[in-house]
C-alpha positions in Angstrom: -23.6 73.6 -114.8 -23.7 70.9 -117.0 -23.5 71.1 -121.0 -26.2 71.0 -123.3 -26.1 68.3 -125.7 -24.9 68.7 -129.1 -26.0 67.8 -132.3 -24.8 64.8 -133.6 -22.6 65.5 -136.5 -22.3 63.4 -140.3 -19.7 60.8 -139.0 -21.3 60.3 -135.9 -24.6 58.8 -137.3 -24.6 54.7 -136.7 -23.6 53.2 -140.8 -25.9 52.6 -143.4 -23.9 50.0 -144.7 -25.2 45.8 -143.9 -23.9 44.6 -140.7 -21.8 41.3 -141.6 -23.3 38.4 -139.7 -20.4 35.6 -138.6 -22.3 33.3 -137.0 -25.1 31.8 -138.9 -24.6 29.1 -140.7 -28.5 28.0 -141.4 -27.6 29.5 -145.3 -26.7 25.8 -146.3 -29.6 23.9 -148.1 -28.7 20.4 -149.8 -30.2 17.1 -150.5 -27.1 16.0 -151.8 -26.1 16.0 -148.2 -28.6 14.4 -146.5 -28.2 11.5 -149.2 -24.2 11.3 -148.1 -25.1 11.4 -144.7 -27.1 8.3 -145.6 -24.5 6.5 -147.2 -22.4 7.2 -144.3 -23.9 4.8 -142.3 -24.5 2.3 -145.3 -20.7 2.3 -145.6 -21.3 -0.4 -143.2 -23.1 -2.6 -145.5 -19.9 -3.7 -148.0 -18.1 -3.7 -144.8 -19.4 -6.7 -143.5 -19.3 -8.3 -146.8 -15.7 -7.8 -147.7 -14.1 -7.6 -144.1 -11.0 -9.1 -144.0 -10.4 -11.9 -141.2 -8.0 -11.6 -139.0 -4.5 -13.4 -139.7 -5.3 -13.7 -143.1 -3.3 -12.3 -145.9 -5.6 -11.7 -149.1 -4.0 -10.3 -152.3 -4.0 -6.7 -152.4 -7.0 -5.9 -154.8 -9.0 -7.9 -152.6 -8.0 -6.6 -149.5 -8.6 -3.6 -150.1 -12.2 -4.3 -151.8 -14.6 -2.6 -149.3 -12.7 0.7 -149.4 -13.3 0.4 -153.4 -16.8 -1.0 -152.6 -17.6 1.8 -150.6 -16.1 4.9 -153.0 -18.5 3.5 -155.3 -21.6 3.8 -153.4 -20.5 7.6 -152.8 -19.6 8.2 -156.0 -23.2 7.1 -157.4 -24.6 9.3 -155.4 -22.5 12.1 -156.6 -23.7 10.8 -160.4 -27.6 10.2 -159.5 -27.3 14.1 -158.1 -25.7 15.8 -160.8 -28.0 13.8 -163.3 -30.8 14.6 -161.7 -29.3 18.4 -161.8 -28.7 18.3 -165.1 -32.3 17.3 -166.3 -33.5 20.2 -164.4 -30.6 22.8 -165.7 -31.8 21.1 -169.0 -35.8 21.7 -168.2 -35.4 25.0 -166.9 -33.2 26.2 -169.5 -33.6 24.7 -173.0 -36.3 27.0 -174.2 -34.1 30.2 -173.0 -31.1 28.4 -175.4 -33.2 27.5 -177.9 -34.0 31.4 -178.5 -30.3 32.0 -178.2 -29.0 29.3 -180.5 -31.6 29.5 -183.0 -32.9 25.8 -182.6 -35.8 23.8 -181.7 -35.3 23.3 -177.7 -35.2 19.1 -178.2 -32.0 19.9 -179.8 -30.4 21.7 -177.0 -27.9 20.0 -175.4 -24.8 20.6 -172.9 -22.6 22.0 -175.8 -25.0 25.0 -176.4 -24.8 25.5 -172.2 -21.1 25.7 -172.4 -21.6 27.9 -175.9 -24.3 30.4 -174.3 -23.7 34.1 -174.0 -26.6 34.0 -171.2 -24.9 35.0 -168.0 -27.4 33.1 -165.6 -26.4 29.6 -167.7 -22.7 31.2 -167.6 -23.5 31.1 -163.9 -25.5 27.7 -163.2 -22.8 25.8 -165.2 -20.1 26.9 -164.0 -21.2 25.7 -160.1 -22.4 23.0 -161.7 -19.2 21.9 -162.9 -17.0 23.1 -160.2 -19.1 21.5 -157.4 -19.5 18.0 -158.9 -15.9 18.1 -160.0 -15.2 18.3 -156.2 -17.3 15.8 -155.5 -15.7 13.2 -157.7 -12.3 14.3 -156.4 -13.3 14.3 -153.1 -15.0 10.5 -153.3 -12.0 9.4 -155.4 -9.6 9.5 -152.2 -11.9 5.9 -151.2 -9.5 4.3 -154.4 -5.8 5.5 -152.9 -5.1 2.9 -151.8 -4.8 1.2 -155.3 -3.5 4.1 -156.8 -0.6 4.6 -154.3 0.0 0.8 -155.3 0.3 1.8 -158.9 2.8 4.8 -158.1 4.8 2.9 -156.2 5.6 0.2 -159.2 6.1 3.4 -161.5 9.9 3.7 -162.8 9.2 8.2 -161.4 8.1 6.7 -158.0 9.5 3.4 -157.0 13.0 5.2 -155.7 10.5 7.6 -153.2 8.9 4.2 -151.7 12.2 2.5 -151.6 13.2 5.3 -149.3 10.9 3.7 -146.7 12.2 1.0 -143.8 11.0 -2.9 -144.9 7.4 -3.3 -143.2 6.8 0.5 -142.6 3.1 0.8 -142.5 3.4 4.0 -144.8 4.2 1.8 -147.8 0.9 0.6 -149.6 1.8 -2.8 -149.4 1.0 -2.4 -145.7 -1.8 -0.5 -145.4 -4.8 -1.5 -143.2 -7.9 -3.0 -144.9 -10.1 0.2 -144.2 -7.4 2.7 -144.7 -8.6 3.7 -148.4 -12.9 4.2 -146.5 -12.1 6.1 -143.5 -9.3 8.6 -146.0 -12.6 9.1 -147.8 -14.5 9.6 -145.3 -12.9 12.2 -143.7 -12.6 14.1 -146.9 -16.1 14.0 -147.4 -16.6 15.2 -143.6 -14.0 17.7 -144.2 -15.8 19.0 -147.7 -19.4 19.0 -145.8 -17.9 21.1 -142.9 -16.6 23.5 -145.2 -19.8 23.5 -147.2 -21.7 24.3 -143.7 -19.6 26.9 -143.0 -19.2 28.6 -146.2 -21.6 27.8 -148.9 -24.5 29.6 -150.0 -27.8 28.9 -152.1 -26.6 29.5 -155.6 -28.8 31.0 -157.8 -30.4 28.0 -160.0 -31.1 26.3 -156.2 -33.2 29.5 -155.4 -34.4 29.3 -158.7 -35.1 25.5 -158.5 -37.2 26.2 -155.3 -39.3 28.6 -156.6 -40.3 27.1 -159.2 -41.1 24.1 -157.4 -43.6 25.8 -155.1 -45.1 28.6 -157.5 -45.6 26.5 -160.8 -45.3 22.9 -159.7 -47.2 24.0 -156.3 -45.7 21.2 -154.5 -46.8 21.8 -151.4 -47.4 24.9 -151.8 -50.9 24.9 -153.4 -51.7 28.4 -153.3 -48.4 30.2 -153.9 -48.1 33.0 -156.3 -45.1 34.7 -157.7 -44.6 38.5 -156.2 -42.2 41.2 -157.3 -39.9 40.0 -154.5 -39.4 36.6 -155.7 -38.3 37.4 -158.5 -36.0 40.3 -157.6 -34.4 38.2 -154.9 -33.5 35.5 -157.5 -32.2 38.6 -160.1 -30.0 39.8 -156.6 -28.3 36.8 -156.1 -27.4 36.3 -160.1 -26.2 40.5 -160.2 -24.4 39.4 -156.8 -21.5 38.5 -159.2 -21.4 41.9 -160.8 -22.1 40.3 -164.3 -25.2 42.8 -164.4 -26.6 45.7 -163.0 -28.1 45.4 -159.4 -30.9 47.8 -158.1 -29.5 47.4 -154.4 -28.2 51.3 -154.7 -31.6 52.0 -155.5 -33.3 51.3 -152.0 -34.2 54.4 -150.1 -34.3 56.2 -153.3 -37.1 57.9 -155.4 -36.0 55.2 -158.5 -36.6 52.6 -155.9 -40.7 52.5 -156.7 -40.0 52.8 -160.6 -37.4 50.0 -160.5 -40.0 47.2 -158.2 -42.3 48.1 -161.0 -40.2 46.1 -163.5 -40.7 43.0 -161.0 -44.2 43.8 -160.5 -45.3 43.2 -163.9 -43.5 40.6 -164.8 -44.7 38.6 -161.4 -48.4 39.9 -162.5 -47.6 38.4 -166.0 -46.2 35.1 -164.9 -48.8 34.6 -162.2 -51.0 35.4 -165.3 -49.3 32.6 -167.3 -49.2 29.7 -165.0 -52.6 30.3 -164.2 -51.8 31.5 -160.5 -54.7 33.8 -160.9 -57.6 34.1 -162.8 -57.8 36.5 -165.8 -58.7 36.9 -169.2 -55.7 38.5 -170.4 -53.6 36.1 -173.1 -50.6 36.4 -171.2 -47.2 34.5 -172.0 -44.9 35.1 -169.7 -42.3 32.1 -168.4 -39.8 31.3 -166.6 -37.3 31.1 -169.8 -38.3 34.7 -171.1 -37.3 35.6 -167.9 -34.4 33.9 -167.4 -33.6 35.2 -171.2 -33.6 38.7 -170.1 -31.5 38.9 -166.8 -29.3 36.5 -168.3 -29.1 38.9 -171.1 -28.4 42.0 -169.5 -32.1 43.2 -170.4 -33.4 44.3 -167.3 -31.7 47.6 -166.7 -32.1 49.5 -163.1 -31.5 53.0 -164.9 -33.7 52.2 -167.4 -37.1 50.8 -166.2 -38.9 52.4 -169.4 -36.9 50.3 -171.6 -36.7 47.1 -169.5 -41.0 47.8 -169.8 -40.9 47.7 -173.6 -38.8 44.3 -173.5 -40.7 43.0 -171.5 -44.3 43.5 -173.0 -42.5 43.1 -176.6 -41.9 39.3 -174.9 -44.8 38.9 -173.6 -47.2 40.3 -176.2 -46.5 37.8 -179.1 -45.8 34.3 -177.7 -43.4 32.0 -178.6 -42.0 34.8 -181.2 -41.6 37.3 -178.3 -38.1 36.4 -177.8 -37.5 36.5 -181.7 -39.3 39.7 -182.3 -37.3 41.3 -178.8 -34.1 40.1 -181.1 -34.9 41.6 -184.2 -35.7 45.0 -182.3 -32.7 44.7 -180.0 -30.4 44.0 -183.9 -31.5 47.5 -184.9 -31.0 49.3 -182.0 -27.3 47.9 -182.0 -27.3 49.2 -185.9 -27.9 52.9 -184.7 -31.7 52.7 -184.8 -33.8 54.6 -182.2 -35.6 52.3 -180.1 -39.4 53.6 -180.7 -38.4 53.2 -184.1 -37.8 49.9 -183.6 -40.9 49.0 -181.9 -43.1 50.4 -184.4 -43.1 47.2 -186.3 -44.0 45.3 -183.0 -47.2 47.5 -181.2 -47.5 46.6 -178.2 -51.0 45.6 -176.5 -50.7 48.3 -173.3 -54.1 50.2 -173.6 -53.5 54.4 -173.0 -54.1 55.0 -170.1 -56.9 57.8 -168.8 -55.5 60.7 -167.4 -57.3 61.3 -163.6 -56.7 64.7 -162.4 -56.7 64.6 -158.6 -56.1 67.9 -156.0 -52.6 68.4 -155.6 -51.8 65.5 -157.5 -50.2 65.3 -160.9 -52.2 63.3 -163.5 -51.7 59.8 -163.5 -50.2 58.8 -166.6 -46.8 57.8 -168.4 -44.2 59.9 -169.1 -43.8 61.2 -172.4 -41.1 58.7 -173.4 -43.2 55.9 -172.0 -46.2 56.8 -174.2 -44.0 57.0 -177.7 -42.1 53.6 -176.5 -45.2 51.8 -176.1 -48.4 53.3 -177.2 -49.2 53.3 -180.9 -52.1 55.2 -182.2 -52.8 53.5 -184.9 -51.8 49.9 -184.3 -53.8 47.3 -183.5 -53.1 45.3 -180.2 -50.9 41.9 -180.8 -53.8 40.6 -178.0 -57.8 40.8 -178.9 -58.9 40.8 -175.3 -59.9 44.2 -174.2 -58.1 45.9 -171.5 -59.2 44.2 -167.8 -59.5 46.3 -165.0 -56.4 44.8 -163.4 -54.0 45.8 -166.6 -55.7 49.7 -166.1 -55.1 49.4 -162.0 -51.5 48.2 -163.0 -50.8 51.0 -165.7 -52.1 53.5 -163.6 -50.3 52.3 -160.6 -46.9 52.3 -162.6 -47.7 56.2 -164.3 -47.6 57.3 -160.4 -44.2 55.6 -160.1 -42.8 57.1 -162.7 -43.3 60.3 -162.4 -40.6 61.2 -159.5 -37.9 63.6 -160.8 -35.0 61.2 -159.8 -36.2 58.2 -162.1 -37.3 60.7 -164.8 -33.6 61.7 -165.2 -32.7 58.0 -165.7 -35.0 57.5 -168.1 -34.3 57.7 -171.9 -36.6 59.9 -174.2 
């Protein structure tokens, strides 16, 4: 007789959790490398320029001339690529500091990044920073050679390289030609093989590549931005737990209310950019967005809110981010938020209840309607209401209306 089987119990269900993969290393993304890699084999340009002959005894600073030759060459690679970063750091972010530091965004310069409160600048500058300073470091190793000369006449140091036997090939006075190239050469193949193995695409590179195909269309002519665009670029900047991420949502009822935040604001910017065609007035950017996740505005428990931010940016151009500001002031005075908002009405049409069998009406909740709809106020935008704003609003009442994202959701 054999047993029946048995129900398998709580523990005994396979985790939910992400199963860590070890062995893919296909994460990496750099031109900066595939320029080094270049200059690797350029190395061997200055080398038969300044080789020394043999038996020959040159002075030290010139024998040692293609090792300080070729640091150079890698270190003006290092500098063309974090210019080259910089001016897009610079593009990308100067409108988003501007609104933060209260000036006209020709005047922003790298000061106001190291000033800003804006956690996604926090973020970009701070790789920015740490990964060119090991660059430098790394390429500086190609000099040692004439800085391990200059220890070694030091009163601190001269005793250490006394200690060595006359003619040892340790002291700098001996070392080969192409001792200072291949020590920085194998710290730069040492720094790419941990880069390889370890490094990720920050969050300005994913940022950088999006932008490139879904504004600048570079060859990607007919790319649009979608809701999971731009929530995998917010993902990666709440990956460092400096905001809110809507990970624990997924596989929840909240999820659908929470990928409505990132739906509209993809239907604005594709709006925007011109992406699609529509008669709505919409101004929705990149640097509104990156002003709101980088200022904690874009909150997974409260998609109602993060809503009203985001219209209140959207609805009155280039003073979007001023008016948000002056709301946002208030509110951190003690004032209720729909207070707030009365002086800024928002452009959202109401929305036509549609009863359906079985089905609840679709409409916003009640806290949604006093947040954003104002009887008597005019719209901030003359165009009438397109079909495609009514398909989203009604789209986003049937979202909201499931009991868990109700009880996240502030009246």
């Amino acid at each position: 007789m054999t047993d029946s089987p048995e129900k398998h119990t709580e523990k005994e269900k396979p985790s939910l959790q992400n199963v860590e993969i070890s062995g893919r290393f296909d994460q990496y993304r750099s031109s900066y490398w595939a320029a080094m890699l270049a200059a690797f084999g350029l190395r061997y340009l200055p080398k038969m320029a300044f080789r020394v002959p043999e038996g020959k005894s040159p002075t030290f600073g010139n024998k040692h001339i293609y090792s300080a030759v070729s640091g150079a060459m890698f270190e003006a690679v290092t500098a063309f690529f974090a210019f080259s970063t910089y001016k897009d750091m610079r593009n990308i972010f100067a409108e988003s500091l501007s609104w933060e530091m209260h000036k006209p965004k020709e005047d922003v310069g790298f000061f106001d990044f190291l000033r800003s409160k804006n956690t996604v600048v926090q973020q970009t500058v701070s790789n920015y920073l740490w990964y060119n300073g090991k660059r430098l470091a790394v390429n500086s190793l190609f000099f040692l050679p004439y800085v391990a000369k200059g220890l070694a006449n030091t009163k601190l140091f001269a005793p250490l390289f006394n200690l060595l036997k006359p003619g040892s090939k340790l002291h700098p006075e001996n070392w080969h030609w192409e001792t200072g190239a291949e020590i920085g050469l194998t710290a730069n193949a040492v720094n790419l093989l941990g880069d390889v193995l370890n490094r990720r695409m920050t969050p300005f590179e994913a940022l950088q590549a999006a932008i490139d195909r879904k504004i600048n269309h570079a060859d990607h002519a007919s790319d649009k931005w979608t809701a999971e665009d731009l929530f995998d670029i917010y993902e990666r900047h709440a990956a460092n737990g400096k905001i809110g991420s809507f990970l624990a949502h997924r596989g929840t009822p909240q999820w659908d209310a929470s990928m409505a935040i990132f739906e509209r604001m993809a239907e604005l910017m594709n709006e925007t950019y011109g992406n699609v065609h529509s008669t709505n007035d919409s101004d929705f950017g990149i640097p509104k967005f990156i002003y709101l996740v980088g200022h904690n505005l874009i909150q997974p428990n409260n998609p109602e809110q993060t809503l009203a931010y985001i219209e209140l940016a959207n609805a009155y151009g280039n003073e979007g981010i001023p008016n948000l500001q002056k709301v946002l002031e208030q509110v951190k005075q003690g004032t209720d938020l729909n207070t707030a908002l009365q002086a800024y009405p928002l452009a959202l049409p109401a929305v036509e209840t549609v009863a359906e069998p079985e089905k609840a009406p679709r409409r916003f909740s009640d806290s949604m309607q006093k947040t954003l709809i104002h009887p008597t106020a005019k719209p901030a935008m003359a165009d009438p209401c397109s079909l495609g704003e009514r398909n989203f609003v009604e789209r986003l009442g049937d979202k909201m209306q499931s009991p868990a994202a109700a009880m996240n959701m502030p009246a």
